[in-house]
C-alpha positions in Angstrom: 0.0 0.0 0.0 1.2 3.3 -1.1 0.6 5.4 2.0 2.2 2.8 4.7 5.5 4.0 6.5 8.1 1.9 6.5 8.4 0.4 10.2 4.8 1.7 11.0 2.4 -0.1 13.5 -0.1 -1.8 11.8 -2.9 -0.4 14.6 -3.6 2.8 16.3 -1.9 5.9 15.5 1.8 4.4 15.8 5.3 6.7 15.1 6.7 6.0 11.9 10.4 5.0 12.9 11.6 4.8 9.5 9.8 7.7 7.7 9.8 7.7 3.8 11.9 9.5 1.4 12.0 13.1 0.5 8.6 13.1 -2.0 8.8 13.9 -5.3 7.2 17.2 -6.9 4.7 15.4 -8.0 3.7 13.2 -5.6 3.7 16.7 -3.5 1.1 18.1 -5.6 -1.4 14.7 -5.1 -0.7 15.2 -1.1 -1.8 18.5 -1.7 -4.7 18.0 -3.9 -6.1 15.3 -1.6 -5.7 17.2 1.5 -7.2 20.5 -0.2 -10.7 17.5 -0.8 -10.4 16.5 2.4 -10.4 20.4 3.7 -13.5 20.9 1.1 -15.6 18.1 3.2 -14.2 19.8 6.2 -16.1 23.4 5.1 -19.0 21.6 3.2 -19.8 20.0 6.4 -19.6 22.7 9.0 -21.1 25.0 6.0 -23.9 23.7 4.8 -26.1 24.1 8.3 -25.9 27.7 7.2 -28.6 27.2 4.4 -30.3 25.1 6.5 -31.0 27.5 9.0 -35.0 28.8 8.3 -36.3 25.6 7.2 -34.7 24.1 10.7 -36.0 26.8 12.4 -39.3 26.1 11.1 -39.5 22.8 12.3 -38.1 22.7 15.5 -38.8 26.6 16.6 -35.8 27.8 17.3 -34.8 31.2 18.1 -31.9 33.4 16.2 -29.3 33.0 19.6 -30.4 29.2 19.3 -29.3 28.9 16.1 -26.2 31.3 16.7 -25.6 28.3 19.1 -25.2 25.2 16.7 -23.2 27.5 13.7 -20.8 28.6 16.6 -20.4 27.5 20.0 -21.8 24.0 19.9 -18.8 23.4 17.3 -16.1 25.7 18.0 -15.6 25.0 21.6 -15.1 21.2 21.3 -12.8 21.8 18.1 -10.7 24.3 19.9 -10.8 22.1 23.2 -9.7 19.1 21.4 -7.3 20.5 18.8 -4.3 21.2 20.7 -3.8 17.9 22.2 -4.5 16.3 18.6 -1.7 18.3 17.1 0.5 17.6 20.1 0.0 14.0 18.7 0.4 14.8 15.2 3.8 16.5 16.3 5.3 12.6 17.1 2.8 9.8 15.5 1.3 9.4 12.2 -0.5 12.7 10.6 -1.9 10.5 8.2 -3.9 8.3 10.6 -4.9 11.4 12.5 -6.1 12.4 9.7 -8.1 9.7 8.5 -9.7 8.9 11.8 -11.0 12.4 11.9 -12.4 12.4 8.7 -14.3 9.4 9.2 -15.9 11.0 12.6 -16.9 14.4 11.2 -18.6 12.8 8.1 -20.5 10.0 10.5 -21.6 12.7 12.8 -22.5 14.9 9.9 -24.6 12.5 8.5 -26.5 12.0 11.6 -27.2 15.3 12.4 -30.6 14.2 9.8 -31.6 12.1 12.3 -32.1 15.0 15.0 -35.8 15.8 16.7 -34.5 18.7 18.7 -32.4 21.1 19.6 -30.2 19.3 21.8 -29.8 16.3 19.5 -28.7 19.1 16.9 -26.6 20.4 19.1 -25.1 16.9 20.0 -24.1 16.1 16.4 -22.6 19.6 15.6 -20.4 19.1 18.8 -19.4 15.6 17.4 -18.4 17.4 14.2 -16.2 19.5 16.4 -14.7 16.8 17.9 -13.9 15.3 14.3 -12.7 18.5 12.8 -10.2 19.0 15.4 -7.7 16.5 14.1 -8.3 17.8 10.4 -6.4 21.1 10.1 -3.3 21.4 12.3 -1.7 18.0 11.1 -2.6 19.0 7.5 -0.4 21.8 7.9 2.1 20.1 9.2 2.4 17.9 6.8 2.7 20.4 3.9 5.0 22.0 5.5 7.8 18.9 5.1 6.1 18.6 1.4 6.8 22.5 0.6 9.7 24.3 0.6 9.2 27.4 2.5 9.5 29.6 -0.7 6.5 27.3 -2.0 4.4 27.1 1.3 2.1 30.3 1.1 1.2 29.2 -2.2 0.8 25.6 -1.3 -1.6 27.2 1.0 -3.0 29.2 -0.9 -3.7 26.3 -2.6 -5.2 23.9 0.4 -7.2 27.0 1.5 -9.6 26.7 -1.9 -11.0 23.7 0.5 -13.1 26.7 2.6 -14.1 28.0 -0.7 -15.5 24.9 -2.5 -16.6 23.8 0.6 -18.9 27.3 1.1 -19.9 26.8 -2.5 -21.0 23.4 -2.0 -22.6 23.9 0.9 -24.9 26.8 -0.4 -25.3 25.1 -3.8 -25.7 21.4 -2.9 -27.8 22.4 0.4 -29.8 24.9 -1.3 -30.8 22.5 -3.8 -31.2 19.4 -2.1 -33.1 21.2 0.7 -35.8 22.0 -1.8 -35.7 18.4 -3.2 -35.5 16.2 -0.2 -35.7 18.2 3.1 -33.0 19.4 5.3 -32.8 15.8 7.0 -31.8 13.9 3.8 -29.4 16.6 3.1 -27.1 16.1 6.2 -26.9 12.7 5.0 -26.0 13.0 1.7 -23.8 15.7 2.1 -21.8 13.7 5.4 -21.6 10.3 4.0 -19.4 10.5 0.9 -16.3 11.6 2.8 -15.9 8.6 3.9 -14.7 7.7 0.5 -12.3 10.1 0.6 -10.6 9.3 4.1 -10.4 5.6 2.6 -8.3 7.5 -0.7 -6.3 9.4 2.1 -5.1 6.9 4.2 -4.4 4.4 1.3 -2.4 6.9 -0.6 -0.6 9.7 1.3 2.7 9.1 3.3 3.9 10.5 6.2 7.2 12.5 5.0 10.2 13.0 6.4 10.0 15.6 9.1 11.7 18.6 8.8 13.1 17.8 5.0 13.7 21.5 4.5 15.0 22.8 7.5 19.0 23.2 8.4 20.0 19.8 10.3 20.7 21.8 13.2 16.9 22.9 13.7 16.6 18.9 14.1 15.3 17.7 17.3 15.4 14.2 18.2 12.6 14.0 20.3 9.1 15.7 20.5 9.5 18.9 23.1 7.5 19.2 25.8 4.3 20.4 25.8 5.0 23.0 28.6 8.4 24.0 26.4 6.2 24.0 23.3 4.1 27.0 24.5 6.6 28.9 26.3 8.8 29.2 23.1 5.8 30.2 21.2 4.3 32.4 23.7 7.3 34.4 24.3 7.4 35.5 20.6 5.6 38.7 20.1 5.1 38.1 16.9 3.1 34.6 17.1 1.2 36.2 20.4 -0.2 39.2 17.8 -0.8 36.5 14.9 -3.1 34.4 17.0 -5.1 37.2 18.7 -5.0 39.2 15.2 -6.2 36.4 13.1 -8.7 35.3 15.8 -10.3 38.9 16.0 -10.2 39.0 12.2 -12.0 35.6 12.2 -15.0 36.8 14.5 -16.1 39.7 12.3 -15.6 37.3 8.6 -17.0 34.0 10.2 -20.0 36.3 11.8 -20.6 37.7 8.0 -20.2 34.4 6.4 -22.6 32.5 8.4 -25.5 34.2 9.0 -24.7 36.0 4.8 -27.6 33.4 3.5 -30.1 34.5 6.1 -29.4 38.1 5.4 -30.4 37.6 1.4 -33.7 35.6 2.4 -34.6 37.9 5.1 -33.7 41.6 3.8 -34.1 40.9 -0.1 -36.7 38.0 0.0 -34.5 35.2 -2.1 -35.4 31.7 -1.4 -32.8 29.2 -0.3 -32.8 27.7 -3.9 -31.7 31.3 -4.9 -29.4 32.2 -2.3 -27.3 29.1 -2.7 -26.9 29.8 -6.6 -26.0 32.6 -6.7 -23.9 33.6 -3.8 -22.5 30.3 -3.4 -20.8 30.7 -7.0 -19.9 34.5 -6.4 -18.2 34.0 -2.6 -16.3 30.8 -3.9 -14.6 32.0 -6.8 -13.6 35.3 -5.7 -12.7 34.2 -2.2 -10.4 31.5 -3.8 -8.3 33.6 -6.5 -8.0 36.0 -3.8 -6.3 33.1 -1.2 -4.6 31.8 -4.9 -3.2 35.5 -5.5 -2.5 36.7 -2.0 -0.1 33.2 -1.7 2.0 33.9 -5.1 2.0 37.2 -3.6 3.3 35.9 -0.4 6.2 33.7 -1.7 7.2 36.5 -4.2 7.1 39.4 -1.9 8.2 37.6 0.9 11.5 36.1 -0.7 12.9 39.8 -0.7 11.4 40.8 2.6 9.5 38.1 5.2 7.8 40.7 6.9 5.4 40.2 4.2 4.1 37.2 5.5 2.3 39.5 8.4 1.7 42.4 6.0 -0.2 40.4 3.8 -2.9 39.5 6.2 -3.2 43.0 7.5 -3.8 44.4 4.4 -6.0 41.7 3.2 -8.1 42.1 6.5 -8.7 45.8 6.2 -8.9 46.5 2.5 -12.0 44.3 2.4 -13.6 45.8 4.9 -15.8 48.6 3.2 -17.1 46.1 1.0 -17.8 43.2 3.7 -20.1 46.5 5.2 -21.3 47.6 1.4 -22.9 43.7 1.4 -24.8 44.3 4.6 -26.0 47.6 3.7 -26.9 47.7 -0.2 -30.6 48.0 -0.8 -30.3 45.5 -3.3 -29.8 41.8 -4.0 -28.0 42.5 -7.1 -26.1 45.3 -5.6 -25.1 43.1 -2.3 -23.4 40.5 -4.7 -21.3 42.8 -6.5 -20.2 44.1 -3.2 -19.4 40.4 -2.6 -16.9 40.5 -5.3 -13.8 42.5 -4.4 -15.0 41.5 -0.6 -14.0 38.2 -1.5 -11.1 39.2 -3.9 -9.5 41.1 -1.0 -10.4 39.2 1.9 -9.8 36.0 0.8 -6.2 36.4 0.8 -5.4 36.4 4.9 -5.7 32.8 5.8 -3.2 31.5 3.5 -0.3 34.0 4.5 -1.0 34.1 8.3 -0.6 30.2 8.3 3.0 30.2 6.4 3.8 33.1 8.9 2.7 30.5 11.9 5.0 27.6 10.1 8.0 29.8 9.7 7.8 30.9 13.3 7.1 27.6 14.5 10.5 25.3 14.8 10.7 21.5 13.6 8.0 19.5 15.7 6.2 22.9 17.1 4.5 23.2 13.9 1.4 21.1 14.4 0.8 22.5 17.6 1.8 25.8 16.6 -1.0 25.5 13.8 -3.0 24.1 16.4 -2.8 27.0 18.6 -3.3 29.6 15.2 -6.2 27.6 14.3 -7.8 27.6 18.0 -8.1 31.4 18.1 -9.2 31.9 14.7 -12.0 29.0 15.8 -12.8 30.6 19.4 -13.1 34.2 18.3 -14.5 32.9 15.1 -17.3 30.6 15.0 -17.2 30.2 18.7 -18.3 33.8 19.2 -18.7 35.4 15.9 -22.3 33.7 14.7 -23.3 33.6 18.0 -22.8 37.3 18.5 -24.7 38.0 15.6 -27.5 36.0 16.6 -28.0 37.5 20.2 -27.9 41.0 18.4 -30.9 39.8 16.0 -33.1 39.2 18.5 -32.5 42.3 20.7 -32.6 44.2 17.0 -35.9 42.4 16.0 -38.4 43.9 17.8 -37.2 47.4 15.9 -35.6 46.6 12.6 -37.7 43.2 11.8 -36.3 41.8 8.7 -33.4 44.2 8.5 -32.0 43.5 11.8 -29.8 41.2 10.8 -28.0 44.0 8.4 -26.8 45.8 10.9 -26.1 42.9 13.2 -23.3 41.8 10.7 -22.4 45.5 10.2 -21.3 45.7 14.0 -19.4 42.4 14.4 -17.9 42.8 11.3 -16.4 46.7 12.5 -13.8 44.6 14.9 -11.4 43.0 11.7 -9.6 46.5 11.8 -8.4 45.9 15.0 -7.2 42.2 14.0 -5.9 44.0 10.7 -3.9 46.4 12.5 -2.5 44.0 15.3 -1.6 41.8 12.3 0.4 44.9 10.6 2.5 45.3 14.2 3.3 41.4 13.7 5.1 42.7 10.9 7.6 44.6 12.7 8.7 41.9 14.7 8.4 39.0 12.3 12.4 38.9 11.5 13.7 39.4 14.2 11.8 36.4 16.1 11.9 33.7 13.0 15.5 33.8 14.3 15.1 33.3 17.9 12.6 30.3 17.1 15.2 28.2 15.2 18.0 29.3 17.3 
């Protein structure tokens, strides 16, 4: 079999004593093509509740701050509770079982979220898709990391990030049109069970590399740190301390938009599901993923004469697309909205990719799934653990005044806090040299 390590366990996670060789180019590009589908089931399954939303509420009558519950909360804080400690194994033992195992988790649980007669079951199954998801990002990035040179890596993920894109795009699209076929209980199943497939592909075919194939031998460690040394070296880096709380606060406005975005064109501008999943899933995908395809050849380019790039990127990503983030909330118009949505998504889709090289290159050999880990964990708890919530408590105080519209300016005040992660990502900058060099000392 193609993806067994030579000298692996047969069972459980098991290290890979004898790792294999250096990959080829092209053998890199499958890894990364298979872990960019696995990233789309990742976003297609956390995503597609967010079409779902108003004919769930229908049946089970639940409130706005109920339903900010299960997109946010009920996920995020079982992802980000869990994550760490699944990277901190990813950073000794097999990524590609990790990996696997997850999969299969967050598809099953996805699947039976159909099955649910209440809130609390809902609930219940989103918090199992946490629990899956948390061993799906971190050791991803870990392992493109040994796959990708680190002139290469913000395009390579630039690259893997195209997953969140098709995954949104599928998950308006495919839920909006199922939905209207089958019911939202049918759709969870059909949209949870093919991964399965996929995590079979993954762990048949993709090999754990050897670690740390592109760093100088020195920056070798033998052993797995421990955990306690893991954060301190991180944490006393200014640099990776403004990254996480700048990318987390960025996160809380963009995941607050993105989730509760399908509820604003059915509620203010009167589109039905089938409508809002054509035509802004196709219009937030595309431009979303050239701008994460541009902003990483950007990256590798820019940041080959200067790194501090890497942090600049993000910052200017973050606050550039802000007017038009608020231009979507606010336009009278359907019409007028998704051209707004255009250079929102050209511009703001080019953060993620960047911000995760810069939290690789600060991260030294077997730090970088946990330092991933710990990336990811803010974007998650500031992001869909309080940014969809946030915006559902504010609809239902709004209500009572705004009806309909509530929900505009709702988005319009969450989404006001990315200039403070944009400009806490720009002071990232300033440091970024200076402690890249103290992490692989």
């Amino acid at each position: 079999m193609i993806g067994d390590e030579p000298g692996s366990q047969a069972a459980g996670l098991g290290p890979s004593p004898v790792p294999s060789p250096v990959p080829s180019r092209r053998y890199s590009h499958y890894v990364l093509v298979v872990l960019t589908g696995m990233y789309t089931f990742n976003y297609l399954d956390r995503y597609v509740l967010t079409i779902l939303v108003v004919p769930i509420q229908a049946e089970l009558g639940l409130s706005d701050t109920v339903m900010g519950f299960l997109l946010g909360p009920a996920f995020a804080l079982f992802y980000t509770g869990l994550g760490v400690p699944i990277a901190r194994l990813a950073d000794s033992y097999s990524r590609r079982r990790i990996l696997a195992l997850s999969f299969v988790a967050w598809s099953l649980m996805t699947a039976l979220a159909g099955l649910a007669r209440t809130g609390a079951e809902l609930a219940a199954t989103r918090i199992g898709v946490g629990v899956g998801e948390a061993g799906g990002t971190a050791p991803a990035h870990s392992l493109l990391s040994d796959y990708f040179p680190p002139e290469r890596r913000a395009f390579a993920f630039g690259i893997f990030q195209q997953g969140v894109y098709l995954g949104q795009m599928l998950g308006l699209m495919v839920g909006a049109v199922l939905v209207a076929e089958v019911g939202w209980r049918a759709t969870f199943f059909i949209v949870g069970l093919p991964g399965l497939g996929l995590a079979v592909v993954l762990y048949a075919t993709v090999r754990d590399p050897v670690r740390g194939a592109f760093d100088p031998p020195a920056a070798a460690p033998e052993e797995t740190p421990a955990l306690r040394e893991v954060f301190t070296r991180l944490w006393r880096l200014p640099t990776f301390r403004l990254l996480m709380v700048g990318a987390g606060i960025a996160s809380f406005g963009g995941t607050g938009f993105g989730f509760w975005l399908p509820v604003l064109f059915e509620r203010a501008h009167g589109l039905t599901p089938m409508e809002v999943g054509l035509r802004l899933g196709p219009v937030m995908a595309l431009s979303g993923s050239l701008g994460a395809l541009f902003a990483g050849l950007l990256t590798d380019r820019l940041g080959k004469r200067d790194p501090r790039w890497l942090m600049r990127i993000p910052a200017a990503s973050v606050l550039t697309s802000l007017p038009f983030l608020i231009g979507v909330c606010i336009w009278p118009t359907a019409n007028g909205a998704l051209i707004c949505a255009i250079p929102a998504g050209l511009l703001g889709g080019g953060w993620a990719p960047a911000a995760y090289a810069a939290a690789q290159t600060l991260a030294p050999l077997r730090m970088r799934a946990l330092g991933a880990s710990l990336v990811i964990l803010c974007i998650t708890l500031f992001g869909m653990g309080a940014g969809p919530q946030a915006v559902g408590i504010l609809n239902d105080v709004l209500a009572p005044t705004l009806g309909d519209d509530a929900v505009r300016w709702s988005m319009v005040g969450v989404i006001g806090s990315t200039a403070v992660g944009a400009l806490l990502l720009y002071l990232g900058s300033r440091t970024f040299v200076r402690d890249c060099a103290r992490a692989q000392a």
